[in-house]
N, C-alpha and C positions, 0 to 999 in steps of 0.2 A: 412188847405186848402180844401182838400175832405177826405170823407172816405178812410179809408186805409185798405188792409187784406194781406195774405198772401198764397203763392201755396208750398206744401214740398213737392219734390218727395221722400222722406228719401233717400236721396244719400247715395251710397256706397263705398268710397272712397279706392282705390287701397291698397292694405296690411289691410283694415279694414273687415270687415263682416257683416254680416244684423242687428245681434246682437244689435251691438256697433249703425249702422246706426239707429235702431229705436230708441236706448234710449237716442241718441241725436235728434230725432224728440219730446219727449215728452222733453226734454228739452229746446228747442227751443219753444216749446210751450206754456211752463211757463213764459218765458222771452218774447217772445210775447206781451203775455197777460199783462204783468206789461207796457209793451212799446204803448199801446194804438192802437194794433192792432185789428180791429173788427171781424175777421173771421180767422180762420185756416184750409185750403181747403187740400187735399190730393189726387193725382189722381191713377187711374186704371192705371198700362201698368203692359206686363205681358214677362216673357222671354227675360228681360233686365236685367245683371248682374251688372249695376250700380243702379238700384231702387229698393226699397225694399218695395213698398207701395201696392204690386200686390192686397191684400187680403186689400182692402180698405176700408171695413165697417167693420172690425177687427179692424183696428189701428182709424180709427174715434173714436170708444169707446175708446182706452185706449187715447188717447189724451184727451178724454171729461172728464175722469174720473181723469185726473193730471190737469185740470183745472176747473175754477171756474166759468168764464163768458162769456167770447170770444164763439162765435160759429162756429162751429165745421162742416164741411160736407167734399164734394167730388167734386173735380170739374176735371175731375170729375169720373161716372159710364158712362159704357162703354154699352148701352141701348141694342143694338146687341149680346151685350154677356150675355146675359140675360133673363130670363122671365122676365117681368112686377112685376108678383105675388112676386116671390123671391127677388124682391127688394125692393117691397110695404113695404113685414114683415122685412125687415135686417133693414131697416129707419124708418118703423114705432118701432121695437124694440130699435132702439137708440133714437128717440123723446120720448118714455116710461120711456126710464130709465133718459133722461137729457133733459128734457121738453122746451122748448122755447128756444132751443141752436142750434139743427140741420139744416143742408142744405144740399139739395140733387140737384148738377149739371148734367148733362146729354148730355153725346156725341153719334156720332154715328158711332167714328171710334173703329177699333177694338181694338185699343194700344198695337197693337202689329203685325208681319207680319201675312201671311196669313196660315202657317205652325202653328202656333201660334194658329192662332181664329179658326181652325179647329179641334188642341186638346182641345179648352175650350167647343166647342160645340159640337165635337162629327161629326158635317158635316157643311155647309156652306149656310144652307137653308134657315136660318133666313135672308131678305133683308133688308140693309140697307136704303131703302127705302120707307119700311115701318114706317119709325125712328118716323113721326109724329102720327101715329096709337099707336104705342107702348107707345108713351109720353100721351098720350090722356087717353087708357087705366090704363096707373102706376095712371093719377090723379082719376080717377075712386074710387080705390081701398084705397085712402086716403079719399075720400068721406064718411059722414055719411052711416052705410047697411041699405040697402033698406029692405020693406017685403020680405020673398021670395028668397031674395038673396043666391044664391046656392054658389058662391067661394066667398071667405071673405079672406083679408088678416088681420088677427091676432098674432102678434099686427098691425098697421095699418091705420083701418078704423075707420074715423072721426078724425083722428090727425092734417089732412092738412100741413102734411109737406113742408115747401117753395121748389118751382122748382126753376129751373134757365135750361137754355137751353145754350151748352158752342158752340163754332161753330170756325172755320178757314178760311171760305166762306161766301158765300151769302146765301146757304142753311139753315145754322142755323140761320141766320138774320130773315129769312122770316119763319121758324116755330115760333120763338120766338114772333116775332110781330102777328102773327094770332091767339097763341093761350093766349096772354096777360100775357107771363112770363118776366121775371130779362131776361137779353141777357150777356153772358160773350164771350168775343173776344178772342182769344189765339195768341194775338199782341207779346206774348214777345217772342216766335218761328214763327206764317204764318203772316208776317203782311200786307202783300200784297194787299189785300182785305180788311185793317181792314176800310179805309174811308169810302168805298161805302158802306163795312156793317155797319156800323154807321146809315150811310143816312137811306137805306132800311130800320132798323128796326127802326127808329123815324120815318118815313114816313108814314109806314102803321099797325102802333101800332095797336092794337084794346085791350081797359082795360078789364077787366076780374073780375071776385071774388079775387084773390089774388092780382091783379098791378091795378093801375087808371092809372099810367103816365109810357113811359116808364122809363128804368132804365139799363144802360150801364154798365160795368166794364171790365176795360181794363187789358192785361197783361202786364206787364213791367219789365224787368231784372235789378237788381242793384247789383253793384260790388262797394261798397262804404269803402275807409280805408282813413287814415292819410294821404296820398299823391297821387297823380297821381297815379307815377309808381307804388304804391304796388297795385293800387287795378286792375291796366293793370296787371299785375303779377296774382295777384286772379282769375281773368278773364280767363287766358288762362286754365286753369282745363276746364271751361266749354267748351268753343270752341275746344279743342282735343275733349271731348266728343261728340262734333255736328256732326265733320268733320268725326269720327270714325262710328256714327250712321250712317248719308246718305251716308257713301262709304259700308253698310252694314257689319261693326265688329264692336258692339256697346262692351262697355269696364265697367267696373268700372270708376267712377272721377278720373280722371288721375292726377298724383301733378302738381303744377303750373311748365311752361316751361318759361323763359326768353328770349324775344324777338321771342316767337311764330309763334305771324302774319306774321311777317316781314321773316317768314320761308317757310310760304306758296308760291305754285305755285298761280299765278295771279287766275286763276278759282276757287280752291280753297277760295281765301281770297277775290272775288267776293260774293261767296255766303253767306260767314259768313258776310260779312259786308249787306246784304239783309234780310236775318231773323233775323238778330241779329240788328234791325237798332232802334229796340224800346229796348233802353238801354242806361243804364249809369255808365260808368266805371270815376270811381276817388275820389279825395277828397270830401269835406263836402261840400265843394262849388260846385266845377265839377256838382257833383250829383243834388245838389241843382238846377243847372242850368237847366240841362238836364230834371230832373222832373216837373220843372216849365213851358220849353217851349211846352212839352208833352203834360202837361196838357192845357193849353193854343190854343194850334191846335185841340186837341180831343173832350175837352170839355167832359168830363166820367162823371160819379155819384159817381163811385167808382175805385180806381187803387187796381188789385192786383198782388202785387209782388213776385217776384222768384230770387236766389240766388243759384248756381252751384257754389261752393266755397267747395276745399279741407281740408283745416283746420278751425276743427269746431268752433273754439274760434272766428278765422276771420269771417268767416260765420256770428256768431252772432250779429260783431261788424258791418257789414256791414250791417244787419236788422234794429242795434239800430242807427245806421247814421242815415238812410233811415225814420225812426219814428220821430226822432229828427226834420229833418225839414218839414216833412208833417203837424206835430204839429204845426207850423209857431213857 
């Protein structure tokens, strides 16, 4: 139907450990790759005891280096918590070593509280709105060096690593269209905004050296098993997880609870049914359904999907559903 990728936060599942969580990311990875997934994205958060992807240009390589074709980035880096330069060379050294595979996404939130982005940086001076300067600057640095040129990021310059600019607002719609990058929507947690940023960033595209047209890709959560009920059952891991984050005790992937929702207080089960509304919990079909009408309203270039799922085996089978009928 369209392109298809995928978002790993390497979940850390309750009684499990980072350990075990990465080396079923690189496994996941593999099986991906056979299932006709075109991207394997991994994001930045930091001081969340259920992720384990903090050090994301670490686990990009070994992901790139357990596979063979699929490409590989971040969707994403965290642009705030960062210099420009130091990201320039961590992705220009991953295009070096796995040439024509990398992708470097870019947010501007901290992925993390604000206790959090103040031990990454040390202090809080970087603004986050200067997001579109710093993005401006990183593609600088991928640029051919000029004469002259006194900072070089080595490795680096002249690789032209693909941007993509990731957003939960209208803010990243509108850096994305101005300055002619990919635009990814983070629909499958804020989707609130996800139509008008849609509008916005086909509205006032403007092509560039890397994009001529624009180019969308949407979030979308899938909980896909044998039946209904088991994959409503899978489902609930992640939704304890949501509910634990925004009451501020964020957890490990909690195991799946039976009849969850229906445990919730109405406010509670207000919101999850809000951010969670770009999803699809069920059978081959259910999913099926779900992905089809999604895609039909939205109209993307690309879906990329996400899976909060406690047992890894489930996990997978829920990626290869989800492959299955994308593939038509």
């Amino acid at each position: 139907m369209i392109p298809f990728s995928l978002l790993d936060l390497s979940p850390v599942p309750q009684g499990s450990d980072v350990s075990q969580a990465l080396r079923n990311t690189l496994d996941l990875a593999r099986k991906t790759e056979a299932w006709g997934y075109g991207r394997f994205w991994l994001a930045e958060h930091h001081s969340m005891p259920g992720i384990a992807s903090a050090a994301t240009a670490v686990v990009i390589g070994q992901v790139a280096a357990a596979t063979s074709r699929i490409r590989v980035g971040a969707g994403g880096i965290m642009l705030p918590n960062h210099s420009p330069l130091v990201v320039a060379e961590q992705f220009g050294t991953l295009e070096a070593l796995f040439p024509g595979r990398i992708d470097l996404g870019l947010g501007r939130a901290p992925g993390s509280d604000q206790a959090t982005a103040r031990a990454l940086r040390r202090n809080l001076a970087s603004d986050p709105e200067e997001f579109p300067q710093d993005v401006i600057e990183l593609m600088r640095y991928f640029a051919p060096a000029e004469p002259g040129q006194r900072v070089m990021a080595v490795p680096g310059a002249g690789l032209r690593v693909p941007l993509w600019i990731l957003g939960s607002s209208l803010f990243g719609a509108q850096v994305a269209a101005a300055l002619g990058l990919p635009f990814a929507f983070a629909s499958h947690f804020a989707p609130a905004a996800m139509m008008d940023a849609i509008a916005i960033y086909r509205d006032r595209f403007r092509p560039s050296a890397q994009l001529q047209r624009p180019y969308v890709m949407l979030g979308f959560n899938v909980f896909a098993a044998e039946t209904d009920a088991e994959a409503q059952l899978l489902a609930s891991s992640m939704q304890q997880a949501f509910v634990n984050l925004r009451t501020g005790m964020p957890t490990q992937l909690p195991p799946p609870v039976a009849g969850y929702l229906q445990s919730l207080p109405p406010p509670a089960r207000a919101m999850l049914d809000e951010v969670l509304s770009c999803t699809a919990i069920g059978s081959a079909a259910t999913t099926a359904a779900a992905l089809r009408a999604f895609i039909a309203r939205t109209r993307p270039d690309e879906l990329i999907l996400t899976s909060q799922v406690f047992d890894h085996t489930a996990r997978l089978r829920s990626f290869q559903i989800a492959a299955e009928i994308l593939k038509g």
